[in-house]
Kinemage of the C-alpha trace (Angstrom):
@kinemage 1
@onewidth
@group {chain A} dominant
@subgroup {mainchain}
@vectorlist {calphas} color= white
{ca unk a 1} P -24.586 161.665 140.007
{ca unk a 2} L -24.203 164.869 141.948
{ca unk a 3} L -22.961 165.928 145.217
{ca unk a 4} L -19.781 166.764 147.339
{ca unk a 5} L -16.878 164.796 146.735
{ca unk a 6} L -14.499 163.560 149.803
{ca unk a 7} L -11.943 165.383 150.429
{ca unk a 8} L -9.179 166.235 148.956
{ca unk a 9} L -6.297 164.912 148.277
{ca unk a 10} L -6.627 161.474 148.117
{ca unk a 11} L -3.915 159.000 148.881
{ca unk a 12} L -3.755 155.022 147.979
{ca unk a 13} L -3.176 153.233 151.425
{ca unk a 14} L -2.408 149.030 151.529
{ca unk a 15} L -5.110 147.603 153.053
{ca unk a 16} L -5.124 145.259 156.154
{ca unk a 17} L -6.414 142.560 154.196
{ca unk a 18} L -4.156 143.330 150.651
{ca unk a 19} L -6.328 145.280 148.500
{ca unk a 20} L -5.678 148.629 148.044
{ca unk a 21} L -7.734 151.633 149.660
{ca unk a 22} L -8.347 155.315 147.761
{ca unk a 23} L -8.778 157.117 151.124
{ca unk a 24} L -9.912 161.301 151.224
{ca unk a 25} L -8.224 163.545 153.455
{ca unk a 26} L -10.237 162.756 155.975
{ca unk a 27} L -8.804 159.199 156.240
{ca unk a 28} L -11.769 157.697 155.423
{ca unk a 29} L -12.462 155.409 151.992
{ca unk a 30} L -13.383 157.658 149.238
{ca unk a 31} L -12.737 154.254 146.763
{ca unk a 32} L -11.621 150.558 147.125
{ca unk a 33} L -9.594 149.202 144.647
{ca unk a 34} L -9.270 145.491 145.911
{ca unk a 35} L -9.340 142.646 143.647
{ca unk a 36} L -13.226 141.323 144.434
{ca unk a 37} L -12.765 138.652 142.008
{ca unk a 38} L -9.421 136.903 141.415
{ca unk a 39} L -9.138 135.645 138.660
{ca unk a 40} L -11.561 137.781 136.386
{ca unk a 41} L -9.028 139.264 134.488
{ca unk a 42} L -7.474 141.958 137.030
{ca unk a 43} L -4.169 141.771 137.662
{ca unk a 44} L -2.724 143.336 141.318
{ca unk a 45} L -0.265 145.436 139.460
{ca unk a 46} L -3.574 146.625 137.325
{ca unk a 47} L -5.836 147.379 140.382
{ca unk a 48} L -2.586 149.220 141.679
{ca unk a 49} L -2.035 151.399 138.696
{ca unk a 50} L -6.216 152.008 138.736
{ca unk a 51} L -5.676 153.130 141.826
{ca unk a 52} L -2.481 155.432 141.366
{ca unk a 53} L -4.319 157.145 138.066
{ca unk a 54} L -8.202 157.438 140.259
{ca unk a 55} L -5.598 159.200 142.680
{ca unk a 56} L -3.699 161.559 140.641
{ca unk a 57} L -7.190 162.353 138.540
{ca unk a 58} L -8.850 163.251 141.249
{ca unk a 59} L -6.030 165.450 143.124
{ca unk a 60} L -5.162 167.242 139.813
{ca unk a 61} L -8.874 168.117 138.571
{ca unk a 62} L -9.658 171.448 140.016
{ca unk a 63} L -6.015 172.669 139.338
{ca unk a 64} L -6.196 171.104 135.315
{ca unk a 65} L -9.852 172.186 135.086
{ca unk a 66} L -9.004 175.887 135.943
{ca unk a 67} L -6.318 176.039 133.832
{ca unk a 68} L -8.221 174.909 131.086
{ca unk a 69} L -10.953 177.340 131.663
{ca unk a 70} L -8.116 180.290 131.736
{ca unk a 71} L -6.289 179.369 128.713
{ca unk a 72} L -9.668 179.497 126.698
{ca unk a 73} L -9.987 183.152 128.093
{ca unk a 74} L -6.135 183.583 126.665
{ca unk a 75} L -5.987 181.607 123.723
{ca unk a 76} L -7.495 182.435 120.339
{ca unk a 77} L -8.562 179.493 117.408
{ca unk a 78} L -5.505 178.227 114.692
{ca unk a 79} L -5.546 180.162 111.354
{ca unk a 80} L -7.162 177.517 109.954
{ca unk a 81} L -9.140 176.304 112.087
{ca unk a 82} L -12.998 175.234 110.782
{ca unk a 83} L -14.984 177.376 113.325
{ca unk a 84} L -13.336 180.224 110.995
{ca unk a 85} L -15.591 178.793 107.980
{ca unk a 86} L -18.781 178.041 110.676
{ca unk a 87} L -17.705 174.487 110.442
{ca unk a 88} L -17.307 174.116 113.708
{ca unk a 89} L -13.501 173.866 115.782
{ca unk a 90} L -11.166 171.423 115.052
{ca unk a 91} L -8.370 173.179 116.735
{ca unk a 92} L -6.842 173.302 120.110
{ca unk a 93} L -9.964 175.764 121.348
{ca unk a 94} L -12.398 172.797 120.433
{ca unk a 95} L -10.129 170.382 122.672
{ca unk a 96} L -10.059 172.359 125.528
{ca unk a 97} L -14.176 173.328 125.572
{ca unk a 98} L -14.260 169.363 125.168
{ca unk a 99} L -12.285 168.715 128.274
{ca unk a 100} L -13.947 171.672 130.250
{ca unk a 101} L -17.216 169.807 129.148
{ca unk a 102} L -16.134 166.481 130.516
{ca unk a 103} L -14.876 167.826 133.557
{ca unk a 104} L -18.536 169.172 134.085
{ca unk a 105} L -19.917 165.991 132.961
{ca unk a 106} L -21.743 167.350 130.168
{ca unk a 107} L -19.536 165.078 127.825
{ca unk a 108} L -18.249 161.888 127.850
């Protein structure tokens, strides 16, 4: 999927009805997190907490996703770190290209 996101940030509002709403800036529903299904194993307290981390994931993205792009500018590979035998990384450098990579959806 591609595309503009709602905007940011996003709040978790109690719905009319119970569920819980993921709403954009805006106001208007960027996600529902209701329980569809009760009794299918999701708890309320789960779809709550699913809610809280879609929240904080979303409102903390661009400011984690440039930080990890300037620390690889700043930071150099561990001593012994494999990519210093061509082995490829196994340090903190390869963790961070691996979350930059996510964040772009090239990775999962």
């Amino acid at each position: 999927m591609s595309g503009k996101h709602a905007p940011l940030p996003w709040s978790v509002e109690q719905e009319d009805s119970g569920g819980l709403a993921v709403l954009a800036a805006d106001g208007l529903l960027a996600a529902d997190c209701s329980i569809i299904f009760m009794g299918e194993g999701r708890s309320e307290e789960v779809c709550g907490a699913n809610a809280e981390l879609i929240v904080r994931a979303v409102n903390a993205h661009d400011d984690l996703f440039a930080a990890c792009r300037e620390a690889i500018e700043w930071t150099i590979h561990d001593p012994n770190c494999r990519s210093r035998r061509n082995e490829g990384c196994d340090c903190h450098m390869g963790r961070i290209e691996a979350a930059i990579a996510k964040a772009e959806g090239k990775s999962s």
